[in-house]
Every structure is written in structure tokens, then in C-alpha cells.
TORKOL-4160 file (C-alpha; in steps of 0.2 Angstrom, whole numbers, padded with zeros to 4 digits, m for minus):
120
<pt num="1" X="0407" Y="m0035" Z="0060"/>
<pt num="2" X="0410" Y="m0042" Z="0076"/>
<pt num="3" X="0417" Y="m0059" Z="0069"/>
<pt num="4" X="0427" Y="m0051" Z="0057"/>
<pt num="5" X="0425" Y="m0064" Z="0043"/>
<pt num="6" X="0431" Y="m0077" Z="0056"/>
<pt num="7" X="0417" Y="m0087" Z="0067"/>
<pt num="8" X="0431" Y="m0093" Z="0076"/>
<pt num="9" X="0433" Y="m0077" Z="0085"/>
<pt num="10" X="0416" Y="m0083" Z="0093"/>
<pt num="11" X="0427" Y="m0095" Z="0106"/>
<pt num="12" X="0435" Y="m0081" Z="0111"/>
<pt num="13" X="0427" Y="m0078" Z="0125"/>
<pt num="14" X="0417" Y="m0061" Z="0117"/>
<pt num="15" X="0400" Y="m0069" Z="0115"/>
<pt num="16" X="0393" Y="m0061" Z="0128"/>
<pt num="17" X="0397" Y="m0045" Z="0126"/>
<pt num="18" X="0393" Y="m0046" Z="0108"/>
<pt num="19" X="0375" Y="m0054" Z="0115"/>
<pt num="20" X="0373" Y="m0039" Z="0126"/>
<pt num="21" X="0378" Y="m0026" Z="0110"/>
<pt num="22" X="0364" Y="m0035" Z="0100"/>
<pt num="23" X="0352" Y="m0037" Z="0114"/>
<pt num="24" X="0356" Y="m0015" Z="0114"/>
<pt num="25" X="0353" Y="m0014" Z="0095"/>
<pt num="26" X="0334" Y="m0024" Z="0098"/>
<pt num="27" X="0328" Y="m0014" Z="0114"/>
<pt num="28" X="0332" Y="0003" Z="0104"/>
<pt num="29" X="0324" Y="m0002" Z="0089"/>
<pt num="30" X="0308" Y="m0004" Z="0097"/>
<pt num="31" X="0313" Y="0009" Z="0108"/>
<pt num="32" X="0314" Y="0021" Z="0092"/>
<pt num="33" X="0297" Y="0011" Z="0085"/>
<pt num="34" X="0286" Y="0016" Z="0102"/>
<pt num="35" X="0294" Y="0034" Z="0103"/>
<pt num="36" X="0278" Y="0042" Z="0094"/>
<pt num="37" X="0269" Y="0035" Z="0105"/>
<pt num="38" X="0274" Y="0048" Z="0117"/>
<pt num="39" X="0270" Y="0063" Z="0105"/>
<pt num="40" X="0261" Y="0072" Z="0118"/>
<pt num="41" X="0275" Y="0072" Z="0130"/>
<pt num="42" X="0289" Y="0088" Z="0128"/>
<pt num="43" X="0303" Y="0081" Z="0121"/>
<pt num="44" X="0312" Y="0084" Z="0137"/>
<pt num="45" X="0302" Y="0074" Z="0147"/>
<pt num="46" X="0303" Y="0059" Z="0134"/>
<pt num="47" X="0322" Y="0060" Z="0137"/>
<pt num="48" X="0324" Y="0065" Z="0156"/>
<pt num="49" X="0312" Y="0048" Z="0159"/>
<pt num="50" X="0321" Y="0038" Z="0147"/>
<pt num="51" X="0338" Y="0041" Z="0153"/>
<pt num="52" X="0330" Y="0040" Z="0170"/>
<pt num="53" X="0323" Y="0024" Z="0168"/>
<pt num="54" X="0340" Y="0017" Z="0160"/>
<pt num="55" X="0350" Y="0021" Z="0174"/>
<pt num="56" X="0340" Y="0016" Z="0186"/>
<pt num="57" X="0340" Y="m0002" Z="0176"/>
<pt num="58" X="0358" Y="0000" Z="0173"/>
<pt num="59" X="0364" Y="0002" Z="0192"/>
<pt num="60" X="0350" Y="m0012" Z="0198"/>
<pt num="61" X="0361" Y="m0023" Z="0186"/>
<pt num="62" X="0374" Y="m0019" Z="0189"/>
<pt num="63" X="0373" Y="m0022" Z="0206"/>
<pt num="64" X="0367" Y="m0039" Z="0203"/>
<pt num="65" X="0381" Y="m0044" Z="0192"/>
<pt num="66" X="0392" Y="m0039" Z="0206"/>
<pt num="67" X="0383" Y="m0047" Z="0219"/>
<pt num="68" X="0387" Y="m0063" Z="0206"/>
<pt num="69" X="0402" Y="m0060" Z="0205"/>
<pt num="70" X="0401" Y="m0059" Z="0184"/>
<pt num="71" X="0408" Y="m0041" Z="0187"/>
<pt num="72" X="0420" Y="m0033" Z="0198"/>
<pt num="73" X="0421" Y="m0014" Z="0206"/>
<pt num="74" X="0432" Y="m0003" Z="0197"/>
<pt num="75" X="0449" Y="0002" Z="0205"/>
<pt num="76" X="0457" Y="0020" Z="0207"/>
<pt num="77" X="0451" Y="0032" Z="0194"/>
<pt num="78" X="0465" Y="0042" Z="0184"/>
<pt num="79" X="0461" Y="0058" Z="0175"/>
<pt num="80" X="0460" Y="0050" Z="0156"/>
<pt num="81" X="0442" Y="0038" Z="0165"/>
<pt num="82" X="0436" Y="0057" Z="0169"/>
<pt num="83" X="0438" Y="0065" Z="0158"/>
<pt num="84" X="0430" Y="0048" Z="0146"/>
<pt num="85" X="0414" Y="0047" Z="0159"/>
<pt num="86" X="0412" Y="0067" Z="0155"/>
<pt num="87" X="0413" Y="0064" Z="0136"/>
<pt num="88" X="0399" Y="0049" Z="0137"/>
<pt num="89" X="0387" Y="0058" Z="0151"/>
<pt num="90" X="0389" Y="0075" Z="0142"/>
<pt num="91" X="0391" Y="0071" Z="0123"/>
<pt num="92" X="0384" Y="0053" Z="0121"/>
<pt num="93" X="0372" Y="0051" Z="0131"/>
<pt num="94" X="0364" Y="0070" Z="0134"/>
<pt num="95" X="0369" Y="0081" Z="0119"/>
<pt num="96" X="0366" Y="0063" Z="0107"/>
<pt num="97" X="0348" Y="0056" Z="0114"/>
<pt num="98" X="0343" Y="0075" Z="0115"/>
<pt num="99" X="0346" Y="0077" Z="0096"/>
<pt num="100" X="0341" Y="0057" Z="0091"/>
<pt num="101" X="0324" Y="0061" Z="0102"/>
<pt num="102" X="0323" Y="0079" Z="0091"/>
<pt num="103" X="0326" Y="0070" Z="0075"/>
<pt num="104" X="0312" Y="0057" Z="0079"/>
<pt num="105" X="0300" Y="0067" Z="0083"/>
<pt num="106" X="0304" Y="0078" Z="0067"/>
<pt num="107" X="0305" Y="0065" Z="0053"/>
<pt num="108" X="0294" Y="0050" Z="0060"/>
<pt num="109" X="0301" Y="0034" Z="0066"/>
<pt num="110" X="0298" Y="0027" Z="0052"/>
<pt num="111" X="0307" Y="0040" Z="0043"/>
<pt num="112" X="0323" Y="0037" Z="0053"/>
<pt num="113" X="0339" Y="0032" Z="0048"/>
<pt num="114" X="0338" Y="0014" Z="0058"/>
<pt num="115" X="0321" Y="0009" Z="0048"/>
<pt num="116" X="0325" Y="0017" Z="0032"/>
<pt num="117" X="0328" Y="0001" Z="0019"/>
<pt num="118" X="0338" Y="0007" Z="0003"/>
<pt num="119" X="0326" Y="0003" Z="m0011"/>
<pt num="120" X="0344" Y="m0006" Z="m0021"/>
């Protein structure tokens, strides 16, 4: 998927995004895999620390990348990046991790559709 059928796509300067999209796809693996750890906890307490916990990681990064100058600051915000950031805060991050986190808890993480192996 990421190289298309072409590893020369790999030079294009997309590695380390494409690193960083696989490094996302291991943490929430084991992220899932730990979750019934937590079974005492409310659901909503699972997801509020969670999410907590990755923003605070995410800004502290971020920060850092830009201090390193690997990232810069974004400019002038137009309606189209608002109304995108309301999709992902409201949809994809709260509506989605509230339901993944619901689905979880109800089936079993071993159960779920990321460790499910077809028996083919």
C-alpha cells in the first residue's frame, strides 16, 4: 500500500512519514492488546485519559520538532482547516475512540477486527 508496487517510491522523500504511520499502527495494537487491562475503569475514563495522555505526548513533540526545526508553524487558518479540525476532534477522534473503546470492551481484544486472522 504505501509503495504502490513500486519500492522506488521509498526515495521520495515519504519514508518517514510512512515510518511514523507504522510506528501508529504498532502503538495501537498493543494499545488495543492492554485495553482489558483496564476493565474496571468506566469506559469514559479509559478514553478521557487516553486521549488525554496523547495530546499531552503529541503537543510535547511537537514542540520539539519545531524547536528542531523538522516542522514549522502553520500559517493563516481558512474556513476549509476548521471546518477539517472539527471533523477530526469531533468524529475521528471522540465519536470514533468512544465507539472502538465500546467495541473492545464488548467483544474482547482478542475478538476485534485488528487481531482477527481469517482461517483461509
Amino acid at each position: 500500500m504505501i509503495t504502490k508496487g513500486d519500492l522506488a517510491t521509498l526515495a521520495d522523500g515519504s519514508l518517514t512519514g510512512d515510518g511514523l504511520c507504522a510506528l501508529a499502527v504498532f502503538s495501537f495494537a498493543i494499545y488495543t492488546a492492554y485495553t482489558p487491562v483496564f476493565n474496571d475503569w468506566s469506559r469514559l475514563r479509559f478514553a478521557t485519559l487516553s486521549v488525554g495522555y496523547g495530546t499531552v505526548a503529541t503537543l510535547a513533540l511537537s514542540v520539539i520538532a519545531a524547536m528542531a526545526g523538522l516542522v514549522r508553524a502553520p500559517g493563516a487558518f481558512d474556513t476549509s482547516d476548521v471546518t477539517g479540525m472539527l471533523y477530526l476532534i469531533l468524529i475521528a477522534a471522540v465519536i470514533a475512540f468512544l465507539a472502538w473503546t465500546f467495541a473492545i470492551g464488548a467483544l474482547g481484544a482478542g475478538n476485534s477486527p485488528s487481531t482477527v486472522r481469517s482461517a483461509g
